[in-house]
N, C-alpha and C positions, 0 to 999 in steps of 0.2 A: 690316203685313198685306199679304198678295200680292193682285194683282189677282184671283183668280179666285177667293180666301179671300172677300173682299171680294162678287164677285157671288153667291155662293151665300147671304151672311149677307140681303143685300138680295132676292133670292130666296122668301128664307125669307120674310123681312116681306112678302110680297106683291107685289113687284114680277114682273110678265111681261118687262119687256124685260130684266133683270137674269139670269132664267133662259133666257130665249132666248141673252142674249149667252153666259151659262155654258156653256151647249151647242153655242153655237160657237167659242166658244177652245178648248173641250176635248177637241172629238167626233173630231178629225185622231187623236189619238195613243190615245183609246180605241179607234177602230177599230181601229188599227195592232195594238195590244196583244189585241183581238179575234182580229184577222187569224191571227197567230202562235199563241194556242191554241188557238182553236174553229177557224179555218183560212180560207180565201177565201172558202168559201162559206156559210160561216153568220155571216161578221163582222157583216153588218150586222143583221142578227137578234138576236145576242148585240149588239152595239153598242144596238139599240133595248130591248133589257131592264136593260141598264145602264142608261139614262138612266130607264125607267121605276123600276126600284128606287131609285134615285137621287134622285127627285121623292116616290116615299110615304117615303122617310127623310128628306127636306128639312127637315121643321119638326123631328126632333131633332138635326141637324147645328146643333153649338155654337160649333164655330172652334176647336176646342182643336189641333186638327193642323187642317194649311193643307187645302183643299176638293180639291187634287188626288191627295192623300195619302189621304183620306176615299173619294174617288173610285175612284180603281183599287183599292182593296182591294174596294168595290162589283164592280168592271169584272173582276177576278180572280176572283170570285166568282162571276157571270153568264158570264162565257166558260167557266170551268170545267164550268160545271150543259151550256152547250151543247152541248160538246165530247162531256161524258156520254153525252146524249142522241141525240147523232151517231151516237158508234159502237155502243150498246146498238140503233140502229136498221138499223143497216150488220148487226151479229150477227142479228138476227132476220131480216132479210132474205134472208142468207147461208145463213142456219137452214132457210129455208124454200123455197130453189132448191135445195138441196145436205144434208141431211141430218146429213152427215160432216165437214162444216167449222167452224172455229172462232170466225169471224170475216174479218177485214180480214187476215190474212196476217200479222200484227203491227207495219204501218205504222200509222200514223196517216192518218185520212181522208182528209187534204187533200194526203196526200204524194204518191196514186194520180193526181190527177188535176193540170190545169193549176195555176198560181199566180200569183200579183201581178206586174204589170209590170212594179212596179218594182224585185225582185230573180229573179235568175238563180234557174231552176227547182234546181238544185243547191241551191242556199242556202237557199229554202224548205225543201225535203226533208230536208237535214241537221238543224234549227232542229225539223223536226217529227216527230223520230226522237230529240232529248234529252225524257230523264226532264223529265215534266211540272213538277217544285220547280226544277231546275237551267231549264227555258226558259223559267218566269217569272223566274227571279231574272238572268239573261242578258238577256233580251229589254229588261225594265224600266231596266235600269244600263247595257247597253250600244246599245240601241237607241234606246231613249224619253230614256235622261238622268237615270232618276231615281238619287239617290245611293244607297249602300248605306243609312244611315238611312232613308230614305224606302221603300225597297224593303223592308227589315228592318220598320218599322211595319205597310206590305201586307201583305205576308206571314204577318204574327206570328210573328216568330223573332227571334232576337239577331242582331245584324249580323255577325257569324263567320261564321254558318251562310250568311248570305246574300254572303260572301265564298268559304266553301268551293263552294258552288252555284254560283258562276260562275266559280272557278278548273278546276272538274271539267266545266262546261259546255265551258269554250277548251280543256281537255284533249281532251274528247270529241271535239268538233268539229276536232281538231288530228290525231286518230287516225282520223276518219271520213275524211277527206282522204287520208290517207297510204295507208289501206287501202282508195281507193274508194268511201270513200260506204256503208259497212254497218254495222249496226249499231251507231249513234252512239248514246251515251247509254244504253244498255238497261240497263245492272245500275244499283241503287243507292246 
């Protein structure tokens, strides 16, 4: 059983410092996984609903899949609802200066504006211009680590599909490149 398999069972049974330590071996790479769908500025928002969905599911978390596996399907989950609600709010906003507009232009929120330090504003913007199934299934296997099993369990899909989702991700992202930076990922 993996370490963090291990803090959440202990978690479960009532220990505090077991979920504190949970939430801090874990919280680097849900943010991260945050960051990339819901976007810079709602990671730690979406980050803080993950961790609270994450505590009222606690006492039915069994160990049957390891607690990080458990976790980001949580975390994909909560970034997703965020992201929703981002641009459902960007739309109405948009709705309501502009009459005639659609929305965001068809970028995604966090492509308009600044991004994380720690990657080159291109790379954010690329990453946040793939179809939403391909930048979870990229971001998780080639950013995070997690295997295609593991991603395939998140997800709920067969490991194919989470194979062809990141093969069409490096395509995308290989022709966004080539052509500029435009419309990466849109069809899918």
């Amino acid at each position: 059983m993996d370490r963090l398999t291990q803090l959440a069972l202990e978690a479960r049974a009532g220990s505090a410092a077991a979920l504190t330590q949970f939430v801090r071996e874990s919280q680097p790479e849900v943010w991260q996984l945050c960051r990339h769908i819901a976007g810079p500025d709602d990671a730690d928002d979406a980050t803080q609903e993950v961790y609270l969905a994450a505590w009222q599911e606690l006492a039915r978390f069994r160990g049957a899949s390891s607690a990080r596996t458990w976790l980001f399907t949580i975390a994909r989950r909560s970034a997703s609802r965020t992201a929703r609600r981002r641009r459902r709010w960007q739309e109405l906003a948009a709705g309501a200066t502009d009459p005639g507009s659609s929305g965001s232009g068809g970028l995604a929120p966090w492509c308009q504006g600044p991004t994380s330090q720690d990657w080159p504003p291109e790379i954010s913007s690329l990453l946040g211009e793939l179809d939403e199934d391909r930048r979870f299934a990229f971001v998780l296997t080639q950013l995070l680590g997690f295997s295609y099993e593991e991603t395939a369990a998140i997800c709920h899909c067969p490991v194919g599909t989470i194979r062809s989702r990141v093969a069409r991700a490096r395509a995308d992202l290989v022709a966004a490149v080539s052509a500029g930076h435009t419309d990466a990922g849109r069809s899918a």
